[in-house]
C-alpha positions as CSV (number, residue, x, y, z in Angstrom):
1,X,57.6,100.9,110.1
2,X,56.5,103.3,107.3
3,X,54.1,106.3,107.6
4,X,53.6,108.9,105.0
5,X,51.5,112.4,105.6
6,X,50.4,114.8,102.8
7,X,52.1,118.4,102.4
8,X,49.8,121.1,100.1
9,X,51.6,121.2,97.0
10,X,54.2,118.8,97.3
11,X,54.3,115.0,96.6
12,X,53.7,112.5,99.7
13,X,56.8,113.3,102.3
14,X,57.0,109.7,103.6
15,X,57.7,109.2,107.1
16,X,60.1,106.2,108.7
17,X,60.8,105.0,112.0
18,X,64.0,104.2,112.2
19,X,66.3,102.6,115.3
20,X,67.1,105.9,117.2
21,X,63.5,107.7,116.2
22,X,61.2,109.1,113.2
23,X,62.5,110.6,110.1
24,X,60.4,112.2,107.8
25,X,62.1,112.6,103.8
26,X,60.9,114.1,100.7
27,X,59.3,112.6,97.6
28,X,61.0,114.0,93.9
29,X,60.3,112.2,90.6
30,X,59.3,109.1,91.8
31,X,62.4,108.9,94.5
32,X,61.7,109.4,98.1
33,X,64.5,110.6,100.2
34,X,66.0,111.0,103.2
35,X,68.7,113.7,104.2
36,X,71.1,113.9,107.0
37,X,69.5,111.3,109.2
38,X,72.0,110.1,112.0
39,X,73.6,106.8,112.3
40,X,76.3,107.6,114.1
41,X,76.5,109.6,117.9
42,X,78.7,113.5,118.0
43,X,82.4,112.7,117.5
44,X,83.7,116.4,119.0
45,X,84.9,117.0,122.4
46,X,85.9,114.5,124.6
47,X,84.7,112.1,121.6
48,X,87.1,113.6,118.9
49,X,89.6,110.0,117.5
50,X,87.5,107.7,119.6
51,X,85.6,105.3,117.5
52,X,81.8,106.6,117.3
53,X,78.8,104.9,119.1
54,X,75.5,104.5,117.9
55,X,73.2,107.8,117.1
56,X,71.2,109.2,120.1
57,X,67.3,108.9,120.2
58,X,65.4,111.4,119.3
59,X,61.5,112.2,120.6
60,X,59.0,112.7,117.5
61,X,59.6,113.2,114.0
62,X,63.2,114.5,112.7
63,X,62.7,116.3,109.4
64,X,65.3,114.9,107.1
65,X,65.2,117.2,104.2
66,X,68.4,119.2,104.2
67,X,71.8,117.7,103.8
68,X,73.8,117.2,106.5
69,X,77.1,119.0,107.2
70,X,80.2,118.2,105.5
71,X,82.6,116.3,107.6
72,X,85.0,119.2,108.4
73,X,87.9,119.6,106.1
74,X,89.6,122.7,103.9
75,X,88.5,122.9,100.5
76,X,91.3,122.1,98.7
77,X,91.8,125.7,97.1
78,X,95.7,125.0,95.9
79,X,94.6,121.8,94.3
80,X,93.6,120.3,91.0
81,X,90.1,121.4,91.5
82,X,90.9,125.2,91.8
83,X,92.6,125.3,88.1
84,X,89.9,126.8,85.8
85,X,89.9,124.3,83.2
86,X,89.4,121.6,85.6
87,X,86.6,123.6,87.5
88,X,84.9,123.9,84.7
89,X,84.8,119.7,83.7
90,X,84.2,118.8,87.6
91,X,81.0,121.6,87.6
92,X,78.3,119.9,89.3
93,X,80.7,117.0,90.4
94,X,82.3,118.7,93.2
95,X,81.2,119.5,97.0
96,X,79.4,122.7,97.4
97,X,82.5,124.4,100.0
98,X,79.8,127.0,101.4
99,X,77.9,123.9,102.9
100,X,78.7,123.9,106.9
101,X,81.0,121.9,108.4
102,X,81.1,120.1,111.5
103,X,83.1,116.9,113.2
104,X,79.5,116.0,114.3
105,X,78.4,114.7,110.8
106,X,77.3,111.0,110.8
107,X,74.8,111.1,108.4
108,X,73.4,109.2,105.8
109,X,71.6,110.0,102.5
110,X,69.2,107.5,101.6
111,X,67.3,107.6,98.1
112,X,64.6,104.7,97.5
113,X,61.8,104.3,95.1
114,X,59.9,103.0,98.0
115,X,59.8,102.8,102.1
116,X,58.0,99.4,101.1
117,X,58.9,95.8,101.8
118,X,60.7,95.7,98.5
119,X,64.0,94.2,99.7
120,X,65.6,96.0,97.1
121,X,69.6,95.8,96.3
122,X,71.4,98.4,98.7
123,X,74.2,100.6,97.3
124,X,76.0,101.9,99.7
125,X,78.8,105.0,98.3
126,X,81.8,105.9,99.5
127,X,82.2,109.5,98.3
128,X,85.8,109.8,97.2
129,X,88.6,113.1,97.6
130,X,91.4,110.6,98.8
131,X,90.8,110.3,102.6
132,X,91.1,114.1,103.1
133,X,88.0,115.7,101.5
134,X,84.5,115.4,99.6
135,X,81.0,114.5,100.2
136,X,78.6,112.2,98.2
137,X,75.8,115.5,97.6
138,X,76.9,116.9,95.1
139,X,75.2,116.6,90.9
140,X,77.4,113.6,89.9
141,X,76.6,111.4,92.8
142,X,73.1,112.3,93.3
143,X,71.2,108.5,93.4
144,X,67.8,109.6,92.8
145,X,68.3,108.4,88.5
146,X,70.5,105.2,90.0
147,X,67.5,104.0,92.2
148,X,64.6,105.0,90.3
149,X,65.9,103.8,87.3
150,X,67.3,100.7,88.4
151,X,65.1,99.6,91.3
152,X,67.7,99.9,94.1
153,X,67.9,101.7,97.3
154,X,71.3,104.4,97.6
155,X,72.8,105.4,100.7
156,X,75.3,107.8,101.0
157,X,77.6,108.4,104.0
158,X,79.6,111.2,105.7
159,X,82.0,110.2,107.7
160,X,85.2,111.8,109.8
161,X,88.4,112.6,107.3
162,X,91.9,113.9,107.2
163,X,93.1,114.5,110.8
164,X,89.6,113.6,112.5
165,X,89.8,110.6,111.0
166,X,93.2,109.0,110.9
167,X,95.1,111.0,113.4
168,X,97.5,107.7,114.4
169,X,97.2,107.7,118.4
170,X,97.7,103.7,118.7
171,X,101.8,104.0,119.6
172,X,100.5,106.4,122.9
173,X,99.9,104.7,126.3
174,X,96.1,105.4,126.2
175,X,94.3,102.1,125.2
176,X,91.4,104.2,124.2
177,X,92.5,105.6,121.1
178,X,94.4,102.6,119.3
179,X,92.1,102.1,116.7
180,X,92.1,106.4,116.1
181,X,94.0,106.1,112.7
182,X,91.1,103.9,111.4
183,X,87.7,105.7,112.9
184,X,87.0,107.4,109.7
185,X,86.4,103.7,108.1
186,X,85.0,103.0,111.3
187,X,82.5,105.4,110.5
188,X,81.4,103.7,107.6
189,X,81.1,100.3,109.4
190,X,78.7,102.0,112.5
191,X,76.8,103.0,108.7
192,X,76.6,99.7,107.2
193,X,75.2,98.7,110.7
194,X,72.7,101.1,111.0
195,X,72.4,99.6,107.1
196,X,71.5,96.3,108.5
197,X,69.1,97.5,111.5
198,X,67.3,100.2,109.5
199,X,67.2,99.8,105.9
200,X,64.5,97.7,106.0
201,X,61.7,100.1,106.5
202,X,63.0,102.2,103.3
203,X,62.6,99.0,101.0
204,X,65.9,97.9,100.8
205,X,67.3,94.0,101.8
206,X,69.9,94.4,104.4
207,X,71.1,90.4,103.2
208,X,71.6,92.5,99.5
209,X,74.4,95.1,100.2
210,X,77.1,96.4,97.7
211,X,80.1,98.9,98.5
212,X,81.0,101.2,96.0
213,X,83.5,103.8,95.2
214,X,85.5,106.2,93.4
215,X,89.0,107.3,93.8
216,X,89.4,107.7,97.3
217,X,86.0,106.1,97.7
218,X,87.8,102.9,95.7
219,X,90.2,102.7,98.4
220,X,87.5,103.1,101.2
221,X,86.3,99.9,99.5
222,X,89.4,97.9,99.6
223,X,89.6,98.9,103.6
224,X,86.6,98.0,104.4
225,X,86.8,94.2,102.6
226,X,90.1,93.9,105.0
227,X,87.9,95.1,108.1
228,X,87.1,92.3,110.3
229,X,84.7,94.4,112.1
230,X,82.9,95.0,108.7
231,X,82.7,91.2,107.7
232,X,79.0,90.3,106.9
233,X,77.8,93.6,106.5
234,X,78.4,94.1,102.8
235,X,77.9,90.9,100.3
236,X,79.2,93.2,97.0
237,X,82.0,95.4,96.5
238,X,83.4,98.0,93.3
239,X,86.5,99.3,93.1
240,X,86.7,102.4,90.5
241,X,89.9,104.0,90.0
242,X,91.3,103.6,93.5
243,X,92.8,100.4,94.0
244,X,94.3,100.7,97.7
245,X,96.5,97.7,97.6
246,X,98.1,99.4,100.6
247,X,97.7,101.5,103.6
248,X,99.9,103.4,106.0
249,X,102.2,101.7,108.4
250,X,102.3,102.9,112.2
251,X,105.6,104.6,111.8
252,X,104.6,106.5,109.2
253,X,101.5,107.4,110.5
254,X,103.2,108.2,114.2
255,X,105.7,110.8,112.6
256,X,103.0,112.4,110.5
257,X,101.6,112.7,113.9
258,X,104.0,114.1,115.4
259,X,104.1,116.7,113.1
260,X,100.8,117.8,114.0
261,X,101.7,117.7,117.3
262,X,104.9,120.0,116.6
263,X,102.5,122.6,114.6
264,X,100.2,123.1,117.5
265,X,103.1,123.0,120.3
266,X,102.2,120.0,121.9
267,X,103.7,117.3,123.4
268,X,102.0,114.0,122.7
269,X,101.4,113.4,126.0
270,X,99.0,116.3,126.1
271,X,95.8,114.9,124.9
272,X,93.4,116.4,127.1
273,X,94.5,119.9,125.6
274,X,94.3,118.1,122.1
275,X,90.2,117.5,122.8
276,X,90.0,121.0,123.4
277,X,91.2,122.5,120.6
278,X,89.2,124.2,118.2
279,X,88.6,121.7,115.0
280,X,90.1,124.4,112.8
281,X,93.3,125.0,115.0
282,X,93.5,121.0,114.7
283,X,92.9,121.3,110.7
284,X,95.1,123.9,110.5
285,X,97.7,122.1,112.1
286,X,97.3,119.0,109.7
287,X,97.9,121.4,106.8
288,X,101.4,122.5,108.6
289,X,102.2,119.0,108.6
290,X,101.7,118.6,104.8
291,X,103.7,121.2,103.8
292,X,106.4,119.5,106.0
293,X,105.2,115.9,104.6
294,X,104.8,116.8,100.6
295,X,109.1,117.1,99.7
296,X,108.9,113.5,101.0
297,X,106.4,112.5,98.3
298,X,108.9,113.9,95.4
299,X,110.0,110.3,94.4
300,X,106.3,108.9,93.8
301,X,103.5,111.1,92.0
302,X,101.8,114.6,92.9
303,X,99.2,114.3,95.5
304,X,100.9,112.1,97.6
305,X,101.0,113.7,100.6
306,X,97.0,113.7,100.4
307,X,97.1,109.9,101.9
308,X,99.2,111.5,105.0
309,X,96.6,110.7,107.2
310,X,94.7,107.7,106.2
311,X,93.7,104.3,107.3
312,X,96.9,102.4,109.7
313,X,97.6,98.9,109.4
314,X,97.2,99.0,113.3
315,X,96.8,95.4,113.8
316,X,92.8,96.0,115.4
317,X,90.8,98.2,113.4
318,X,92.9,97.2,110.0
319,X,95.0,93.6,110.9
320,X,97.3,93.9,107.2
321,X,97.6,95.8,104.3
322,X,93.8,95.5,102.1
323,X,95.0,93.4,98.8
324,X,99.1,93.1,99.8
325,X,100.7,90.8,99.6
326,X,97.5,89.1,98.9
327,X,93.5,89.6,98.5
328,X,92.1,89.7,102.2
329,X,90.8,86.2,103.2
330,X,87.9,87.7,105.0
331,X,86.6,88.7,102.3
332,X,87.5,85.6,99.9
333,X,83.4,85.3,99.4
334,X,82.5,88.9,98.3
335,X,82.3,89.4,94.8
336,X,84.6,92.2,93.3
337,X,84.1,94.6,90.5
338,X,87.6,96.8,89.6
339,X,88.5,99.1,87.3
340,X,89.8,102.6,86.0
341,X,89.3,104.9,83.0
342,X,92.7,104.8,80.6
343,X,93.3,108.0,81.4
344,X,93.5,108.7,84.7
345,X,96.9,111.0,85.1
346,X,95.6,113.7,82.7
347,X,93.5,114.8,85.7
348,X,95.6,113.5,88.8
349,X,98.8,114.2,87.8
350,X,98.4,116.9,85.4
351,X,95.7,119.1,87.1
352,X,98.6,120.9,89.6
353,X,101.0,121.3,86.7
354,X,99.8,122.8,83.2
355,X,103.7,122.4,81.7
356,X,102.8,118.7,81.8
357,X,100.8,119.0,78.8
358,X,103.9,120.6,76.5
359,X,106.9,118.4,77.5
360,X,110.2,118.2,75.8
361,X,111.8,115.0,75.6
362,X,114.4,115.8,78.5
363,X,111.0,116.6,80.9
364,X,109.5,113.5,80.3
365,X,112.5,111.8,80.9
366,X,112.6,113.9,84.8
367,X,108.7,113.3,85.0
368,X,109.3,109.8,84.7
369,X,112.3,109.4,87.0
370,X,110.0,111.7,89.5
371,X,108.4,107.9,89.9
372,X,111.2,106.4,91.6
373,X,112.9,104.6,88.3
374,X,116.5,104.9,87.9
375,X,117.2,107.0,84.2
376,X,118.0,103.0,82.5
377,X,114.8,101.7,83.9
378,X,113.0,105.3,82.8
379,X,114.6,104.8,79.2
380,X,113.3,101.6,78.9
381,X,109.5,102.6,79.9
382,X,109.5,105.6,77.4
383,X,111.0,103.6,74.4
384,X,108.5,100.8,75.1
385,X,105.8,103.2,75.5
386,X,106.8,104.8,72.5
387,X,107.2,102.2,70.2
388,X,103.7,101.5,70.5
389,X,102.7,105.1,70.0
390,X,104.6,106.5,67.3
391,X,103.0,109.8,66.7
392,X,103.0,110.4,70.6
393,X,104.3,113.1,71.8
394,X,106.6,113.2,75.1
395,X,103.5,114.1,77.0
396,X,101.2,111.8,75.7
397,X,103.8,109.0,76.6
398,X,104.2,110.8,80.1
399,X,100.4,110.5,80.6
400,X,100.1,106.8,79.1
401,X,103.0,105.5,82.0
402,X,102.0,108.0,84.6
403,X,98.2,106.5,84.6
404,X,99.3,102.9,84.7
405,X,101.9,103.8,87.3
406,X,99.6,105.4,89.7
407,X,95.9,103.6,89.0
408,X,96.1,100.7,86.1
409,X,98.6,98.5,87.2
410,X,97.2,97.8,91.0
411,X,93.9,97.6,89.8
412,X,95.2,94.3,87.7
413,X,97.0,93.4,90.5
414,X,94.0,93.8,92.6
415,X,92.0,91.6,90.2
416,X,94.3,88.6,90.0
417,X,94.9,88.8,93.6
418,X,90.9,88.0,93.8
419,X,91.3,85.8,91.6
420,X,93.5,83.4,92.6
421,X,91.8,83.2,96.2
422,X,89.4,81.1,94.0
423,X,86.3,82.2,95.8
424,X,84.1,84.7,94.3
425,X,84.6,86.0,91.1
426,X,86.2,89.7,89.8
427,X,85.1,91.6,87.2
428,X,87.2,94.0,85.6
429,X,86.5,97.5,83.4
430,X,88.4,99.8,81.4
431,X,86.2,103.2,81.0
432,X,87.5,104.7,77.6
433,X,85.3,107.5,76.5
434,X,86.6,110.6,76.2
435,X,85.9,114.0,77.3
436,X,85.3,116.2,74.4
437,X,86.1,119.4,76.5
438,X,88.9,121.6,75.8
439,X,89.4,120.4,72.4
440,X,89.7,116.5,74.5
441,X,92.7,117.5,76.1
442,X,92.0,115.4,79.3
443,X,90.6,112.4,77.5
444,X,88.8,109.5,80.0
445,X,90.4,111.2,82.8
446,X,90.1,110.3,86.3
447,X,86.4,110.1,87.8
448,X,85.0,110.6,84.3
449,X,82.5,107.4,84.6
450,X,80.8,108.7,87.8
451,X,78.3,110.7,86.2
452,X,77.2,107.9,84.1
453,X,77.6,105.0,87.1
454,X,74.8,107.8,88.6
455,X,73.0,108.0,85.5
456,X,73.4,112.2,86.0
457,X,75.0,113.1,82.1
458,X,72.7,115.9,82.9
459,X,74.9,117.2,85.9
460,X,78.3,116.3,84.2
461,X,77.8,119.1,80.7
462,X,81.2,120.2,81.7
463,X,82.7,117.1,80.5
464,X,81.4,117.5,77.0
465,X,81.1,120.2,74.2
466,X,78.1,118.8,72.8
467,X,74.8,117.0,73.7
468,X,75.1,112.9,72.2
469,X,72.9,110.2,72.2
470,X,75.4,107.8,72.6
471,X,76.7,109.2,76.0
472,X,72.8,108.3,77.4
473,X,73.1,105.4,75.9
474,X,76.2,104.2,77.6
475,X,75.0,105.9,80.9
476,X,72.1,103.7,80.6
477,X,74.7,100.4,80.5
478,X,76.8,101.3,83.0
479,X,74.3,102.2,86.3
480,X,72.5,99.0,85.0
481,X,75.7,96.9,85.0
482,X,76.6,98.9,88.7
483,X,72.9,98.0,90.0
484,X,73.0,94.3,88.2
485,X,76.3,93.2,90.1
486,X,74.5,94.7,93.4
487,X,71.9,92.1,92.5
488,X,73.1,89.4,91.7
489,X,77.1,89.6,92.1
490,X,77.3,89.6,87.8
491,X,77.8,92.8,86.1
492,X,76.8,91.7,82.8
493,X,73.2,91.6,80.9
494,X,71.2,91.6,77.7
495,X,72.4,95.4,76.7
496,X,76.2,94.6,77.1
497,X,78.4,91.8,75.5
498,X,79.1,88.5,77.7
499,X,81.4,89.6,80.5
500,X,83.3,86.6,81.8
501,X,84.7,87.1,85.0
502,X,88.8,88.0,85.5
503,X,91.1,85.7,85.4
504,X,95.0,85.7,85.1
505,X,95.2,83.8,81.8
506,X,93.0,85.4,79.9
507,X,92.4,89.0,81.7
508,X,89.0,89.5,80.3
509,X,88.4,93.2,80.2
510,X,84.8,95.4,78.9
511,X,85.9,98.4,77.5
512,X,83.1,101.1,78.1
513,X,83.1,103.2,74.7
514,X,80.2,104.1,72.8
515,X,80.6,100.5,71.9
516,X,81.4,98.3,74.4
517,X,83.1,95.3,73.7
518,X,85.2,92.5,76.3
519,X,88.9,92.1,74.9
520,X,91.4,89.8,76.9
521,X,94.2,91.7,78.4
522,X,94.2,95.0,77.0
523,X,97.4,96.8,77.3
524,X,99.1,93.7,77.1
525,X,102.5,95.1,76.2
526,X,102.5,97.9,78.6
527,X,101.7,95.9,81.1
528,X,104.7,93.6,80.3
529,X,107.1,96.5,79.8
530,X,106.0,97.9,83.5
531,X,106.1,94.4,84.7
532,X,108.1,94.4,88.3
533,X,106.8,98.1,89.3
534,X,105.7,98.3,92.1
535,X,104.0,94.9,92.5
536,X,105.1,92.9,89.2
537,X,101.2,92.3,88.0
């Protein structure tokens, strides 16, 4: 049920009833919304790794104006997105670090252009910031343009991360806690439940619900369509540039465990004294363990050791691996949407390391061996690389294998694994335009297309020296084709070329550029000179 009440000087500030009590939002520019509104019960205390229960009742009316808290978590101050350059193209894409924290913060965000009996499309986003950090408020993934424009509702979770949410627990005695290396994506199911009981009364068709994600959001995504608990509760999922093909074993998780365990002088037996810890002793202690973790990681690619504690292949919460050694048969029915931009490693790889950008031929040779490749097999990537770029130099080659490596290639294999289910179709992307910043130093880097999946360019002028038309333009076409696939389980329409879905002999492909065009397997030759690594797409 929907009420609204009149506030001097303001738009209406509508007023829901929702499962657990009243929420009153806010009406902006034809949006109403709804901020920090519980779906989810506290998760501190005696709570903390348990999976969370419903939210409690309230009595009255719950102003839901403010955002909530951010899930707790360190801003990641020695990361990528504490280099200036980088600060300066993520400004008004990344989480605002002065906003309070708390492990009590199961809230949703929901944007609609009406608490009517619309049964409009639901988007449900998983922010990204691997499993460790992030939030969904913040410029880039604001869905007040996305649902206005495109007649959907948004909804935007917080959920528990890093060590809240994945500390592994399932290889102690204590029955309780052997789904605690998954509650954080059991956060987001107890949300796509409250989904399905609530959204309703703010216009939106819980039988109509897409997943969607970036990055670490991508990967939240592919967890969630190997859930069984989450079957039925989504219809739609996108993948962007975080394929998640797989997640951590028990024994990894267990010894990444114990080294939080070791930091805060505990014996794993000692769980009582573990629930009454401070959170930032606990979060402390999980930074202890990464330092300890990260020299492990030197073999595979920088930033690693920020999926130390994410979801377990526990054999409850998470049965097998999301899309390995196949796509998840639960899921065979959900359409898919994948994709990445074709640069991704000139933000994820390079954004710790400036010297990346000015390699010598005998760096890019360690760089690439820094993958795991033997020096014959790392010869043989950079001379097939090569040949095809000829006025490359060794870091643009570096870049070109380093972003297949770490994003391209699993998102094809992701595809054809969906594919050959035979069940509902994938659609695959390749985002291509370019920064213009810094003289386009960082290209279509990773997370570039958010702002315009959003349809928030105007949140995003850190990307770009100069205002263009053509940027709107494609903004335009890509929420539409976001909010069309949340409709109907097709991303394509009349602004955008036929888009046939994905399919192994053909590999159709829309390139998002300033002109968008579908071209069958693009990369081809790369792709066949990776072939074999690590999943031989």
């Amino acid at each position: 049920m929907t009420f609204s009440r009149e506030v001097p000087g303001q738009q209406t500030a509508p007023i829901v009833e929702t499962t657990a009590g009243k929420v009153r939002g806010s009406s902006a520019r034809g949006v109403q919304i709804f901020r920090g509104v519980p779906y989810g019960s506290p998760t501190s205390g005696q709570r903390r790794f348990l999976p969370a229960e419903k939210a409690v009742p309230w009595q009255g009316v719950r102003d839901a104006v403010e955002p909530g808290p951010l899930a707790i978590q360190m801003a990641p101050v020695d990361g990528i997105y504490a280099q200036g350059e980088v600060t300066t193209l993520f400004r008004g894409g990344v989480p605002n670090w002065s906003t309070p924290m708390s492990e009590d913060c199961l809230v949703a965000t929901v944007w609609t252009p009406a608490c009517d009996n619309g049964k409009r499309p639901v988007m449900l986003h998983c922010h990204g910031g691997a499993f460790m950090y992030g939030t969904s408020e913040n410029g880039w993934t604001d869905g007040s343009n996305l649902a206005r424009k495109q007649d959907v509702v948004v909804v935007a979770v917080t959920h528990r991360l890093g060590v809240f949410g994945h500390l592994y627990l399932g290889h102690l005695p204590d029955e309780r806690y052997r789904s605690s290396g998954n509650v954080g994506l059991l956060d987001i199911v107890l949300a796509l439940e409250w989904v399905r009981d609530n959204i309703v009364a703010f216009g939106g068709d819980p039988d109509n619900v897409t997943i969607f994600g970036e990055s670490g959001g991508g990967s939240k995504v592919s967890v969630l369509l190997a859930m069984p608990r989450a079957k039925g509760l989504f219809h739609k999922a996108i993948v962007e540039s975080g394929p998640g093909l797989r997640m951590l074993l028990p024994a990894a998780a267990a010894r990444h465990t114990q080294l939080v365990f070791d930091a805060l002088q505990l014996d794993p037996g000692q769980l009582d004294k573990l629930l009454e810890l401070p959170s930032k002793v606990i979060l402390a202690a999980m930074y202890k363990a990464l330092k300890v973790i990260g020299p492990q990681y030197e073999t595979w690619y920088r930033g690693s050791w920020y999926h130390s504690f994410a979801p377990v292949v526990d054999g409850h919460a998470l049965p097998e691996h999301p899309f390995d050694p196949r796509a998840p048969a639960l899921s065979r029915d959900v359409p898919l949407l994948v994709g990445t931009a074709t640069d991704e490693a000139h933000l994820t790889v390079s954004g710790a390391d400036e010297s990346l950008f000015s390699l010598s031929d005998i760096a890019l040779k360690n760089e690439v061996q820094a993958f795991g490749l033997d020096a014959p097999r790392a010869d043989e990537l950079i001379r097939g690389y090569r040949s095809r770029r000829a006025d490359a130099s060794p870091s643009e080659v570096f870049f070109a294998i380093a972003s297949d490596l770490t994003f391209r290639l699993d998102a094809i294999v992701k595809a054809e694994r969906k594919a050959m289910q035979a069940g509902a179709p994938v659609y695959m992307y390749l985002f291509a335009l370019e920064s213009t910043a810094f003289g386009g130093k960082y290209r279509a880097c990773h997370g570039v297309e958010l702002p315009f999946v959003f349809d928030n360019l105007a949140s995003a002028d850190g990307l770009w020296e100069k205002p263009d038309d053509r940027r709107n333009a494609l903004a335009e076409k890509v929420s539409r084709a976001w909010a069309t696939f949340a409709r109907t389980g097709r991303p394509g329409h009349d602004g955008l070329p036929a888009w046939p879905a994905y399919h192994r002999q053909d590999r159709a492909t829309m390139i998002f550029d300033t002109t968008c065009r579908v071209v069958e397997d693009p990369g081809r030759e790369d792709r066949l000179t990776m072939s074999g690594w690590p999943w031989n797409p």
